[in-house]
N, C-alpha and C positions, 0 to 999 in steps of 0.2 A: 571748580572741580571738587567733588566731594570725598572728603578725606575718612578713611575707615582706619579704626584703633583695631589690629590683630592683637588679642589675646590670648597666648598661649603659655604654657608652663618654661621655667626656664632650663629644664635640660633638653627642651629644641633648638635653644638659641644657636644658631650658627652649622645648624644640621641641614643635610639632605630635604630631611622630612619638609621642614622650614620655609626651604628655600620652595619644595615642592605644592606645601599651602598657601602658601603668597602666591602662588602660578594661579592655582585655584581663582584665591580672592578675585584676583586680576582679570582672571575669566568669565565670575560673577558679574564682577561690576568693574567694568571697562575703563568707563571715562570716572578713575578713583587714583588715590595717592592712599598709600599704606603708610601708617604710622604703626612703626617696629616697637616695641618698647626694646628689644633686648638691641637694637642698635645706638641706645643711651647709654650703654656699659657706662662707656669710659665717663660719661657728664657728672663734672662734679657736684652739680645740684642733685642730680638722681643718686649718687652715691653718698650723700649726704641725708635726703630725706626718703628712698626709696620708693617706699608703694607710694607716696603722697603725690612725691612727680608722676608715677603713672596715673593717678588718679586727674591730675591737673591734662595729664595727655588726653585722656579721654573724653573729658572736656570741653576741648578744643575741637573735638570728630564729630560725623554725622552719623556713624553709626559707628558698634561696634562688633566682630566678629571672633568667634571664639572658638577654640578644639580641646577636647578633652583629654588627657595624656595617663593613658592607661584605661580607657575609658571612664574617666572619675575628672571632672572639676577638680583643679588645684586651688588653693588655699588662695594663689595671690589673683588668679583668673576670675576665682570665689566675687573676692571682691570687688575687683576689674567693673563684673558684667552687674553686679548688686548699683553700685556706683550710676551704672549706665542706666541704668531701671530707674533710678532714682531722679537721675536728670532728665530724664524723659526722651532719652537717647535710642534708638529703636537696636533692638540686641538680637542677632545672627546667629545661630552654629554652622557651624563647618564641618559636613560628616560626609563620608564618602562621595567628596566631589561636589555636592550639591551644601547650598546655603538656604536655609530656611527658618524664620520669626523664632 
């Protein structure tokens, strides 16, 4: 099953919108597991080394997917999708429903 790192800003974590782009992803790409970062809140490793754990999450994914919040890339997404570029991770957006390179 191929696992996708959503990327998004954290004042979605635990919203509507959230719950609503995951529906999305899932819709994209079917036979996938979503890897939340904002569902690490509580992991004491992430709150310990922060972005570094996300970055290690990313990692571990096949791809990764990402929304803009406020139509602007966030600082921590910034990096997220740079990270994923760099491993050769194939990197998504999320916009209006449709997922596209």
């Amino acid at each position: 099953m191929m696992k996708i790192y959503y990327s998004h800003a954290m004042p979605l974590y635990g919203t509507e919108l959230e719950s609503f782009e995951k529906q999305q992803i899932k819709e994209n790409f079917p036979d996938s597991t979503i890897v939340d970062p904002g569902s690490f809140q509580e992991n004491p490793e992430k709150r310990s080394s922060g972005m570094e754990y996300c970055l290690k999450l990313v990692e571990n994914c096949d791809r990764l997917v990402f929304t803009k919040f406020l139509n602007k890339i966030t600082a921590g997404v910034g990096l997220e999708v740079n990270h994923a570029i760099k491993k050769k991770i194939t990197v998504h957006e999320l916009k209006n429903g449709k997922v596209r390179k």
